[in-house]
Phi, psi and omega in degrees: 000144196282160178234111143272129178316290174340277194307333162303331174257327157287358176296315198276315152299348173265272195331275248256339157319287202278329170250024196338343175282005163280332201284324177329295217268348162275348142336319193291296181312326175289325181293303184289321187270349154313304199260006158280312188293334175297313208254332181300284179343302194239044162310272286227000165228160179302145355244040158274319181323314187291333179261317203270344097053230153325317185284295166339300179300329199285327186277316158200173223289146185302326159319320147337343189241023181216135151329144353272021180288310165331312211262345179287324165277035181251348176258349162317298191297327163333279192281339173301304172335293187310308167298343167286318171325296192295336181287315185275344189230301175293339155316290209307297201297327164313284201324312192307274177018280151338284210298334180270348157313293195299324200312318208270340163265003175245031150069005189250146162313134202247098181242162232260280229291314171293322216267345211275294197321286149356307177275327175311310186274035201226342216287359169305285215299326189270349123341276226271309171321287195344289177301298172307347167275332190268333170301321194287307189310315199268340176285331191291331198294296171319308182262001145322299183285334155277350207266318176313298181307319184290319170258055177229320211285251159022263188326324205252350175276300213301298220251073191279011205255334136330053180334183171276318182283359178262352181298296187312300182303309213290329179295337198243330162294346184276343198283308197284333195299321200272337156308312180280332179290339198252344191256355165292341157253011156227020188285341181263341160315314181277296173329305202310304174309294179328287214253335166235038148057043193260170206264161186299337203286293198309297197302325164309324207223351162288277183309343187270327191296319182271333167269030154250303219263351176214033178309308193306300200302326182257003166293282151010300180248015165247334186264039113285321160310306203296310193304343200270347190259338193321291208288325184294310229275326180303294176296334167293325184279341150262012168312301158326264219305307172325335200252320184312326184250014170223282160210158200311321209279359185293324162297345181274355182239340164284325161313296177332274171328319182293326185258347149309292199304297173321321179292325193285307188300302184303315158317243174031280178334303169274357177266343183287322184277272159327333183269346181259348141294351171263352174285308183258031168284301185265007164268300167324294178258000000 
């Protein structure tokens, strides 16, 4: 039986439209990597300079601890952050998220206390999850790039009219391609643990189960949110070149900008993903 897609997003866009308080715990989360990248900036002066400082200098080149070289390591500095956020902190609050999801459509009161609690017990598993998605990511990430380089190599010896930028743009589509490919088997782990109380193991082997057995369909309906975000993820990645040739602080307004348009995308995802699991939740009985 067929799954509409279409109706599935438009379901998912009126809810966040009509409910907007789904949208609150990825605020927080935008919030928190707001004033990590606002610390980042202004590491590198008193009286943050005494701690960031030394770690800088230890880490990447000494120039790096002065203007504009601070600002060149600044989406570097960014993304190691950014993974400790998402393991310890953004699981969780996606969960609530979820969790005020299931609330507003099974009609029950949507209270803080209860939902913190809830999420509370479960926040191991959404560690542990964490780590294994950033693990899955950064392995994937290697062998994208070896496997890219090894059929690329070829083109770029025969075909010399093949720049670095179509090398570059052509690297980050596949990265993005293996990415969605990859988030199609676990993007249902966390609804499943949320909205069907399953232990992470089950959800884990629930959700890979349901992206194999619906691939086209959770492909489908996660890589078009996700391509909207594609041109942010091309300007973050060429931000340093990008500030070379116009000015140092541009990566500090691409970052910004970056972690809004995700926080906004990423709702979407996850309610497109929980609203197609309670579709085949009422298919199923």
């Amino acid at each position: 039986m067929s799954y509409n897609i279409r109706k599935n997003w438009i379901k998912s866009f009126e809810l966040i439209l009509t409910k907007p308080i789904v949208l609150l715990p990825l605020l927080i989360i935008a919030f928190i990597e707001g004033l990590a990248l606002e610390l980042i900036y202004f590491s590198t002066r008193k009286p943050l300079s005494f701690i960031a400082v030394p770690i800088i200098r230890k880490f990447f080149r000494a120039n790096s601890v002065h203007y504009p070289g601070n600002l060149y390591i600044l989406p570097d500095l960014f993304y190691y952050i950014e993974i400790v956020i998402y393991v310890f902190i953004s699981i969780f609050l996606i969960a609530i998220s979820i969790n005020i999801f299931k609330n507003i459509k099974m009609n029950l009161p949507i209270k803080t206390a209860a939902l913190i609690k809830n999420a509370s017990k479960q926040y191991l598993s959404f560690v542990i999850f964490g780590i294994i998605t950033v693990i899955c990511l950064v392995l994937l990430k290697k062998v994208d790039i070896f496997i890219f380089s090894k059929f690329t190599r070829f083109g770029l010896k025969n075909f010399t009219f093949i720049g670095t930028e179509f090398y570059f743009i052509g690297l980050l589509l596949f990265l993005f391609l293996s990415n969605c490919i990859l988030q199609t088997f676990l993007i249902l782990a966390i609804p499943i643990m949320v909205i069907q109380k399953k232990s992470f193991l089950k959800a884990m082997g629930r959700s890979i189960f349901l992206g194999f057995r619906n691939f086209r369909y959770v492909f489908t309906l996660i890589f078009f949110p996700y391509l909207a975000y594609f041109p942010v993820s091309l300007l973050k990645s060429g931000s340093v070149k990008l500030a070379h040739r116009t000015f140092p602080e541009i990566t500090f307004y691409i970052t910004g900008v970056g972690i809004i348009i995700a926080m906004l995308i990423d709702c979407f995802i996850f309610i497109c993903a929980s609203q197609f699991l309670l579709d085949k939740e009422v298919a199923k009985e």
